[in-house]
C-alpha positions in Angstrom: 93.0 100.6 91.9 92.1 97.7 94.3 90.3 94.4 93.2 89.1 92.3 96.1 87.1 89.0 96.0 84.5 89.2 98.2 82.3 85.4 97.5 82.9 82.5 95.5 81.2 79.2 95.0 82.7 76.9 97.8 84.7 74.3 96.2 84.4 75.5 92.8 86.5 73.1 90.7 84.6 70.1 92.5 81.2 71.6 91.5 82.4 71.8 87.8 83.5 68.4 87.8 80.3 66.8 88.7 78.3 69.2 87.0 80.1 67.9 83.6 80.3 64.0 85.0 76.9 64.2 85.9 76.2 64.8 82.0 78.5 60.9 81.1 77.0 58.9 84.2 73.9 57.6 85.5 75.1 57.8 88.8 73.5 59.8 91.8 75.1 63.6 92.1 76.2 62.0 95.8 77.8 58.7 94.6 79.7 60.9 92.1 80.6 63.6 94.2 82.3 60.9 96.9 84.1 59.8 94.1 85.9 63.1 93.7 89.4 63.0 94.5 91.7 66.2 93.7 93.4 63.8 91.0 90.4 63.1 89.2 89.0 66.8 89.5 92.1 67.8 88.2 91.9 65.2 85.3 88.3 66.3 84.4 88.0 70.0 84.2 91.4 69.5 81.9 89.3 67.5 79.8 86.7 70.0 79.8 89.0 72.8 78.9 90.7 70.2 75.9 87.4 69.7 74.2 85.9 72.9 74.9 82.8 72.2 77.2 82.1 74.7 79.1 78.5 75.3 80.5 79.0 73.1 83.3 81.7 76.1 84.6 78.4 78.4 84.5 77.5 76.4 87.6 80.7 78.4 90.1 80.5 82.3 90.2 83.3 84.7 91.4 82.6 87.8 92.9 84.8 91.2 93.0 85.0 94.3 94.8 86.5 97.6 92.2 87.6 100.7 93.6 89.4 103.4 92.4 88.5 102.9 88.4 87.4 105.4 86.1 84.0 105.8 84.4 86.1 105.5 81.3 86.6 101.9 83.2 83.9 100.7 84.5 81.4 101.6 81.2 83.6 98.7 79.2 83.3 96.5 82.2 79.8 96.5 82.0 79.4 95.8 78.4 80.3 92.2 79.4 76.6 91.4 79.8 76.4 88.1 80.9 77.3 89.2 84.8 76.1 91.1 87.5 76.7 94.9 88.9 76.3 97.4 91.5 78.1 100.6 91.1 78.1 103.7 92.9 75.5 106.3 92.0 76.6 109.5 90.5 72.4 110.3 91.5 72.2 109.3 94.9 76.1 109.9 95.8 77.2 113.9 96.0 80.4 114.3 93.4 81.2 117.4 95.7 84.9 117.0 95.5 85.4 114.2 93.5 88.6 111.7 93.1 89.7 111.2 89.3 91.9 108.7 88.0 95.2 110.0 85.8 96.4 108.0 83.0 99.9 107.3 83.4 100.6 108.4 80.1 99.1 112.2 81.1 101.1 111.7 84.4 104.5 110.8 82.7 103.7 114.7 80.1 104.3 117.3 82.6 102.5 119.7 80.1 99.4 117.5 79.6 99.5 116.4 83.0 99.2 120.3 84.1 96.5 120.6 81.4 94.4 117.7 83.0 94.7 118.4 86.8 93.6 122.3 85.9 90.5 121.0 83.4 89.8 118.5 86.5 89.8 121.2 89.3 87.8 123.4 86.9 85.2 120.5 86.9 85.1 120.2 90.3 84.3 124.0 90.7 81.8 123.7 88.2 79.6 120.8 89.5 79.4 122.7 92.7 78.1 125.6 91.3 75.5 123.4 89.3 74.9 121.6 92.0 74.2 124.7 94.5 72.2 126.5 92.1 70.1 123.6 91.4 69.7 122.7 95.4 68.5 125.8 95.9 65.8 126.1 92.8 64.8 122.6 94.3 64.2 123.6 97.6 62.2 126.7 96.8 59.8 124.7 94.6 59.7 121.5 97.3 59.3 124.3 100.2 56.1 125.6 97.6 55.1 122.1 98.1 54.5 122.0 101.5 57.4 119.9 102.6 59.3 121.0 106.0 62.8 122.6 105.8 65.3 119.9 106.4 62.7 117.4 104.2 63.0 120.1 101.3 66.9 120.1 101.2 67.6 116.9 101.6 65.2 116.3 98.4 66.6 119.2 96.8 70.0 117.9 97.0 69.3 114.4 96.1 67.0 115.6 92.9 70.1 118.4 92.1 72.5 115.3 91.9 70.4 113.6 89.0 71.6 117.0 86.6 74.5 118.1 88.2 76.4 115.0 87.5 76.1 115.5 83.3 79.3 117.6 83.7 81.9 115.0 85.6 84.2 113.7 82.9 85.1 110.0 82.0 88.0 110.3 85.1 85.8 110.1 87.6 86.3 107.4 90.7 83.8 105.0 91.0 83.3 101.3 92.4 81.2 98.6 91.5 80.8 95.2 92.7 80.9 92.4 90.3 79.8 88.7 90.0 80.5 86.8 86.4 80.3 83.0 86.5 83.5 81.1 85.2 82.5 81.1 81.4 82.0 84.5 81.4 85.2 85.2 83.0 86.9 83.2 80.7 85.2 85.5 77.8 86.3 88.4 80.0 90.1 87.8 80.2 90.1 86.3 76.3 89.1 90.1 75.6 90.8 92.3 78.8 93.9 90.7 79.1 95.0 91.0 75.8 97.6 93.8 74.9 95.6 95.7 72.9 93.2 96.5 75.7 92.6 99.9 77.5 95.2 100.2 79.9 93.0 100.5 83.0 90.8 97.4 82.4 93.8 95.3 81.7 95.0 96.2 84.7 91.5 94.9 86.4 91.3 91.7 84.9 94.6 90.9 85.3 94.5 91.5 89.0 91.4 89.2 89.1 92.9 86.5 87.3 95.6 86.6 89.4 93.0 86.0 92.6 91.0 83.5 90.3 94.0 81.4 89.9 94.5 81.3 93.8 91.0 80.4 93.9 90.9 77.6 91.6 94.1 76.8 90.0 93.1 74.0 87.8 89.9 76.1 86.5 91.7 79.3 85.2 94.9 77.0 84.0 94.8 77.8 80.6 92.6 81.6 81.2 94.2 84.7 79.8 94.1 86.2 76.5 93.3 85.1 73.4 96.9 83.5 72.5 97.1 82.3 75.8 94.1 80.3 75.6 94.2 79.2 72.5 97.8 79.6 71.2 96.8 82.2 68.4 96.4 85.9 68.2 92.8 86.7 66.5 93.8 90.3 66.1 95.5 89.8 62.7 97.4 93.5 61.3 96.6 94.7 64.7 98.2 92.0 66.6 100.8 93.4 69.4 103.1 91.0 67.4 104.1 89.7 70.9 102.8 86.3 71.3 105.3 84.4 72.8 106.5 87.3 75.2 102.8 87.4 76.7 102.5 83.2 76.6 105.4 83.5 79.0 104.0 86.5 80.9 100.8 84.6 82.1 102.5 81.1 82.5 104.8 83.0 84.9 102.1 84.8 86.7 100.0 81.2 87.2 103.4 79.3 88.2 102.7 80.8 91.9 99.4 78.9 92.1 99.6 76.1 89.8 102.9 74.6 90.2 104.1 76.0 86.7 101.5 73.6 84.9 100.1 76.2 82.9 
């Protein structure tokens, strides 16, 4: 798995801060930009984050380069709607041969772990026969057509792609690009960073917390998972029952970037 930031908002804790001032003060967005200094930035968007106002973060976006996630991945990534995507086709892009991601658990079970590399190199075998059966079918009908040759099969291996792909399972490879503004990242790591999250996508949005907090220390001070953020675990029965250990966890992981303030 690798998570790379790829664009942000220049100055992204400045913006914030005079987004939200701009709301108390009849000043001119110049004047109270001038009057910035990292103190008072600091100062504000911890007031924002004490009383809970957050639109004005909607103003910075972040955003990441994923590779080497599952579809089993990347299909709860994109339930967070309020963000952007662009992942790799599984219609335009030929599977032939595809990576797959193995769950550590299935990696550490020598028996499962047999089980799942045969079922994934049957797979493989499979969607090249689909995919060569239907190439050829295609190619016959867009030959019938009155396409050329080499037009024919390329458009008989594109359309063949579109059907063949039905049979690749949820351990798949793919990458997507992703953009979520700061609100909605803080939505995103209240949900993916907790311990009860899949595995995989804790693994994502811990890795881009950790390059949001690089980013803009101040802004993600107090982002993480729910009792992180707010000090309580929503989760009731089905709490980890770890609270403290994961408070500690994060403030560790943010001490790098933030001085230990978090």
């Amino acid at each position: 798995m690798k998570v790379k930031l790829i664009a942000n908002t220049p100055e992204p804790e400045k913006i914030v801060a005079t987004a939200a001032k701009l709301c108390y003060s009849s000043s001119d967005v110049g004047s109270l930009m001038d009057g910035l200094t990292d103190e008072k930035i600091e100062s504000f968007v911890d007031m924002l984050a004490s009383i809970g106002h957050e639109s004005p973060m909607e103003h910075v976006s972040f955003t990441f380069a994923i590779e080497g996630i599952s579809r089993a991945c990347s299909h709860q990534l994109v339930r967070h709607r309020i963000a952007s995507y662009s992942q790799k086709s599984q219609r335009y892009v030929n599977e032939n041969g595809f990576e797959f991601i193995t769950p550590p658990a299935i990696e550490q079970c020598p028996e499962a772990k047999a089980e799942f590399e045969n079922q994934m190199a049957q797979i493989v075998e499979s969607y090249d026969k689909i995919s060569e059966a239907l190439t050829e079918m295609h190619y016959k009908a867009f030959l019938a057509g009155g396409n050329d040759e080499k037009s024919a099969r390329s458009k008989a291996r594109k359309k063949a792609n579109e059907d063949a792909r039905f049979v690749l399972p949820n351990a798949c490879e793919t990458k997507i690009v992703v953009t979520m503004n700061v609100r909605t990242l803080f939505n995103f790591f209240k949900h993916r960073c907790c311990n009860r999250a899949q595995w995989e996508i804790k693994a994502v949005a811990d890795e881009m917390l950790k390059i949001c907090c690089e980013i803009a220390p101040n802004l993600f001070k107090k982002a993480g998972p729910s009792c992180v953020m707010t000090g309580r675990c929503p989760e009731g029965k089905m709490s980890c029952g770890k609270m403290p250990e994961v408070i500690a966890q994060y403030k560790e992981m943010k001490a790098e970037f933030i001085g230990g303030k978090a």
